[in-house]
N, C-alpha and C positions, 0 to 999 in steps of 0.2 A: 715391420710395423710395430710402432712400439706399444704399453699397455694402456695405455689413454686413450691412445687413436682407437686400438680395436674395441673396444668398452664403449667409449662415445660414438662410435658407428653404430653397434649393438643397441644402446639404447637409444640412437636416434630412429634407426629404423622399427623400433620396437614401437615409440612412443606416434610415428606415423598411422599407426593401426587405432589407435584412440582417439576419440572423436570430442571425450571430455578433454577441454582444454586445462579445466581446474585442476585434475590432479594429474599432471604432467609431471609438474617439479615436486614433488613427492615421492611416486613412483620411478624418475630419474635418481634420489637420493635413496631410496630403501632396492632398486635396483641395483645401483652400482656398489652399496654396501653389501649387498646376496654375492656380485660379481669377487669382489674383492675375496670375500671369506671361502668362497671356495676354491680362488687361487692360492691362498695358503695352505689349504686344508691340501692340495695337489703337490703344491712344494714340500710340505711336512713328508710327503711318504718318498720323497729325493727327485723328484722333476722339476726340470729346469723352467728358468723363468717363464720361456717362450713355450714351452709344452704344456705348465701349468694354466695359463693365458686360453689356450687351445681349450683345456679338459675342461675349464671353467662354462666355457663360452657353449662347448656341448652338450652339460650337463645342462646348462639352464634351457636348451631347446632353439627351436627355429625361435628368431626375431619377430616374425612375420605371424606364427601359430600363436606365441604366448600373446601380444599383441591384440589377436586379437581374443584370447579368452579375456584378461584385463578390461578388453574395450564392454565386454558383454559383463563382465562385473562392477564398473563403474558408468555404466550409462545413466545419464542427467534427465531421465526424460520429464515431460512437461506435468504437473501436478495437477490432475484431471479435476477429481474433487473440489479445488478449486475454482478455476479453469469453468465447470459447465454452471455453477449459478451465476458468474460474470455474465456469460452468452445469455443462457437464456432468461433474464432479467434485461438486458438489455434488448434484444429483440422482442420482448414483451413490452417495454418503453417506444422502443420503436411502432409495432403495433398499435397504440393508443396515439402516438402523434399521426402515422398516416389516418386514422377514425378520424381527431380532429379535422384535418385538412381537408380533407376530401369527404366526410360523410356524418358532418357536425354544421351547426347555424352558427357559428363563431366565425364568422367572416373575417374578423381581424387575423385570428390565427391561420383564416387558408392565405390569406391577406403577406403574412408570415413564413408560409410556406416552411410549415412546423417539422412537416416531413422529409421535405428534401434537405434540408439543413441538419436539421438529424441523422439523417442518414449519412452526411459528410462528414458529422460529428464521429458517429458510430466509426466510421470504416478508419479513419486516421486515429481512431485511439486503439480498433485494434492492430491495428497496424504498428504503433506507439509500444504495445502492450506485449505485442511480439520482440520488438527490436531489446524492451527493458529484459525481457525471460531470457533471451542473449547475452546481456547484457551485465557484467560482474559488481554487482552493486558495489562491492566492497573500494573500487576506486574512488565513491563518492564523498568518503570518510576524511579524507585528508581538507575535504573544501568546505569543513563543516563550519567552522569559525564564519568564513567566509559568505558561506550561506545566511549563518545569523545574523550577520555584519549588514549585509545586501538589505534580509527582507526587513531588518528594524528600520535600516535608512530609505526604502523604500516606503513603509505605513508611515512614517513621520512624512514624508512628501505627500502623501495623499490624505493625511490629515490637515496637512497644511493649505496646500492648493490643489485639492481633489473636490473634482465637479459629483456634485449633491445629485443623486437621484435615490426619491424618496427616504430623503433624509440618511442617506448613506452616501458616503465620497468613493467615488471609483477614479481610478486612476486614468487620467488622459495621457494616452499616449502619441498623438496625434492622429493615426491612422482608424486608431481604434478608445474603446474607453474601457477600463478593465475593473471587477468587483476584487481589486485586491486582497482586500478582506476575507475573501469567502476561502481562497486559496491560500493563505498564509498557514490554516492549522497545518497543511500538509506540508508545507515547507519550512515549518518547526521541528516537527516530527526528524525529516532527513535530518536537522540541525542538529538537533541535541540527541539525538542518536549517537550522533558521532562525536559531540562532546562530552555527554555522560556518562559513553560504555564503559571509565574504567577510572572513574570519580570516584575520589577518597569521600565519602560523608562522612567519615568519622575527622574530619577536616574542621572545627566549626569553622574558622575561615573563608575553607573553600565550601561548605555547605551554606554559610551566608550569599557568597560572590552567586553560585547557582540558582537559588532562591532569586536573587534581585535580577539576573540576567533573564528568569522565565517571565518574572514578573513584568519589563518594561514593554516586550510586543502586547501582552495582555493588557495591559494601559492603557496603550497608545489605539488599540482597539475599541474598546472600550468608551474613549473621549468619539470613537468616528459614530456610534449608537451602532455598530453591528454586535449583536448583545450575543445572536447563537453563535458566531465566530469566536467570542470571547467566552462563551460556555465551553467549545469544544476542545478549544487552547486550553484553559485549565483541566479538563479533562486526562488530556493528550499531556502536559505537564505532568499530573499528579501519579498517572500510572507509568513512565520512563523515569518518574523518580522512584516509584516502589519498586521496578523491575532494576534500575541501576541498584537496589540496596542502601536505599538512602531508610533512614527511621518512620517509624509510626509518626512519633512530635513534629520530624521535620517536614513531612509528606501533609499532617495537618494543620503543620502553621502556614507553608504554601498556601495551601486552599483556602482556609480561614480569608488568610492576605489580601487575596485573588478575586475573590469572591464579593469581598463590602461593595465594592463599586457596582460591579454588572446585577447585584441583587436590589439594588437598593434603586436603583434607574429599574429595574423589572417592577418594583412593585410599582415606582410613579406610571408605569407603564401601563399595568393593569387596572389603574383606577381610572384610565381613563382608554381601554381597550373598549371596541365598537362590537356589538353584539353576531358582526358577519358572521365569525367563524363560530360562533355558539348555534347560530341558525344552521351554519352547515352542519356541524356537529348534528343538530336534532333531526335536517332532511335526510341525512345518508341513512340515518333511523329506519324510513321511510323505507329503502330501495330493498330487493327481493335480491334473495340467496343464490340465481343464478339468473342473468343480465337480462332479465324480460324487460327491462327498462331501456332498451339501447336507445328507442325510440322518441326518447324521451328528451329534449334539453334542458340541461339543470343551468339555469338564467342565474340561478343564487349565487352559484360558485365563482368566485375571482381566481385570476392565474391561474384556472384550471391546467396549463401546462407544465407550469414550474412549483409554484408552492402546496398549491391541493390537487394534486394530480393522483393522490390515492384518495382524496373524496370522491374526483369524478370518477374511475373506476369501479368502488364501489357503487354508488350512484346508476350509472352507466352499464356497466360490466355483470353488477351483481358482486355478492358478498364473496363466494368459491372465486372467484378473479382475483380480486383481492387478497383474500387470504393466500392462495398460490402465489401471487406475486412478494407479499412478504416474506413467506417461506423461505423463497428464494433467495432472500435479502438474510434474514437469520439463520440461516444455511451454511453464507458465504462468512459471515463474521463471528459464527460458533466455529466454524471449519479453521478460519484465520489464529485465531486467538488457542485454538485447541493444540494444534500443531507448532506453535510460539514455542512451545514446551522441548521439542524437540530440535529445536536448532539451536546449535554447538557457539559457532562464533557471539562474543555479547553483542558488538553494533549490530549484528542480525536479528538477533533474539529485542533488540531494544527498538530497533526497526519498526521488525512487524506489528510489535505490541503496540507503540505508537503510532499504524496504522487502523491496528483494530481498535482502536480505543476511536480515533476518527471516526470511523464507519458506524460504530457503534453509538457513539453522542449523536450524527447526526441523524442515526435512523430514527433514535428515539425522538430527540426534538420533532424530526416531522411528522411522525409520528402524532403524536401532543397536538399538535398544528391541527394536520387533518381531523383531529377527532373535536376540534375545536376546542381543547384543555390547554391550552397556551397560547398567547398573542405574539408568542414572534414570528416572524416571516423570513424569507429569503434561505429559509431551510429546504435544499432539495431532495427528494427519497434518490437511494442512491441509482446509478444506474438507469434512474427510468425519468425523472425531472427534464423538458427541454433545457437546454444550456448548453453552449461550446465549453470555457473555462470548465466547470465542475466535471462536466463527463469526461472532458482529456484527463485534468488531475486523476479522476478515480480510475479510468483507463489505466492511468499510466501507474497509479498505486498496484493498482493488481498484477500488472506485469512486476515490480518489484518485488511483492508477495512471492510471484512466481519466480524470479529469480532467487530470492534465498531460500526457499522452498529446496533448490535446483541444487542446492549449495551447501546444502545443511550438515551435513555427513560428509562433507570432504577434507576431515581430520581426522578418518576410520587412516586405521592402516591398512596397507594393503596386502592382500594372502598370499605368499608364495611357497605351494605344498610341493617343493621340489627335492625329495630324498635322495639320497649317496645312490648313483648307478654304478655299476662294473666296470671298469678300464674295457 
């Protein structure tokens, strides 16, 4: 059997013990290099090739043994800290939709059946959320272009002939109508992740060309009047350019840029913004520190499901419900953004940051909302807002999270403390 054969047998039964599949081909190359040197190191004291082969193969140990110490050194497992404010934000979302449905005077919403739809939401995004933690992000990078290419030509069709619901165009797709807008930051994010991980800025060129390509979905958003989508986009832009290493100038000439139009429609916006959410603002005032109000229906509130769903809470629930529910929320995107720090690949590292930054603009916006300090709408709190689209997207972002979480450290080397034994 010649030395390839028994080597590649060797490391294939070796690599059968490992359950990471990410550092296979690593540990096949830093193996068969360990394999090699101590086949010279066997011929150097005058054994032949086929005996040197043998002592190599000895020394390194059973296949099966090393196998599995390696497997118990590189275990991938799932980033808990993460992982439990996802869960239990979302079953506290779920929580307040089954109240509505079943143990509220909001008829339209049992009408709705806020709960069992939810609950379908929920189970298929964790579901979604599992398959992404499996799932090697790093594949998605090559489709990044492609991805930008998709959703730019996708917003320009729904600005074009996209059916108007409350003065926002969602996308018909026959079957269904879709808030495309709402879900484009996220699929920016994938986007220029993988086109800016390893962008020259000191390019003026190619730092112009960047600049105009973040700029036109922001636009073309912008003309639909989904004004938080187009706050979160800049956002989500201005921090994958500070993390790609782009300048201070060029990071606030973006913004500057970015910014005239969606500010400038906020302020026409505000002068003629309806007192609702100022009133909610003042009643949740009103409600007591832990949910003696269950009993209560708060009639003032609109979309208590989706847009002021942490008014009715508070309201409802009590202020301790609330605040625990937020918690939970800045928990999950102190945790995200914290841990940014620590993963190796840049599309990772530019990734997550471009997730956290999502999460983060749209907590705050709703934020703002609920306390009735801002007129925009269609901002969901994360995780806990009724909605199929936005809870799949955030689902499915967290599994992401979780995958490069999973991944972060799979350009450690690997330790093989295997010293000269005895003939």
């Amino acid at each position: 059997m010649g030395i390839d054969n028994k080597f590649d047998i060797y490391i294939r039964d070796l690599c059968k013990k490992i359950k990471n599949k990410d550092v296979h081909a690593h540990i096949k190359l830093e193996i068969n290099d360990h394999l090699h040197t101590l086949k010279e190191e066997a011929m150097s004291t005058g054994l032949s090739e086929e005996e040197a082969i043998d002592q190599a193969l000895a020394r390194m140990g059973d296949a099966g043994v090393l196998g599995k110490q390696l497997n118990k050194t590189h275990k991938a497992p799932m980033d808990v800290k993460t992982l439990l404010p996802v869960l239990t934000a979302s079953l506290f979302g779920l929580l307040v939709m089954y109240y509505l449905q079943f143990h509220s005077a909001f008829t339209e919403l049992q009408e709705l059946k806020v709960f069992n739809k939810s609950l379908s939401f929920y189970s298929l995004g964790a579901v979604l959320m599992l398959c992404l933690f499996m799932f090697d992000y790093r594949r998605m990078m090559k489709y990044s272009k492609h991805l930008y290419a998709a959703t730019t030509l996708i917003l320009l069709v729904t600005v074009l002939i996209g059916v108007r619901v409350d003065d926002v165009p969602f996308l018909n797709v026959g079957f269904a109508t879709i808030n495309f807008t709402e879900i484009t930051p996220f699929l920016l994010v994938i986007a220029f992740a993988g086109m800016f991980h390893s962008w020259d800025w000191n390019d003026n060129r190619k730092s112009w060309l960047a600049i105009g390509m973040m700029l036109i979905p922001i636009l073309l958003m912008a003309t639909t009047g989904a004004f938080a989508a187009t706050i979160i986009s800049i956002v989500v832009c201005a921090a994958i350019m500070h993390t790609s290493r782009s300048s201070l100038k060029q990071t606030i000439t973006f913004a500057v840029a970015a910014s005239i139009w969606p500010i400038w429609n906020l302020l026409s916006l505000s002068q003629s913004y309806s007192m609702a959410s100022s009133y909610t603002g003042l009643k949740i005032g009103e409600a007591n520190f832990i949910g003696s109000a269950l009993q209560v229906t708060p009639s003032f509130i609109s979309e208590v499901h989706t847009d002021y769903i942490l008014a009715y809470i508070i309201y409802s629930f009590g202020w301790l419900a609330a605040i625990t529910a937020l918690a939970l929320v800045i928990f999950f995107i102190y945790r995200i953004s914290n841990t940014a720090k620590s993963v190796n690949p840049p599309y990772g590292k530019l990734l997550i940051t471009g997730l956290a930054a999502v999460f983060s603009a749209q907590f705050i916006l709703s934020l703002l909302t609920n306390l009735g300090l801002s007129p925009l709408t269609g901002v969901p709190v994360p995780f806990m807002s009724f909605g199929g689209s936005h809870l799949l997207l955030e689902m499915i972002s967290a599994g992401l999270i979780l995958s490069i979480l999973r991944r972060r450290k799979t350009k450690e080397t690997v330790s093989l403390n295997h010293g000269p034994q005895s003939n």
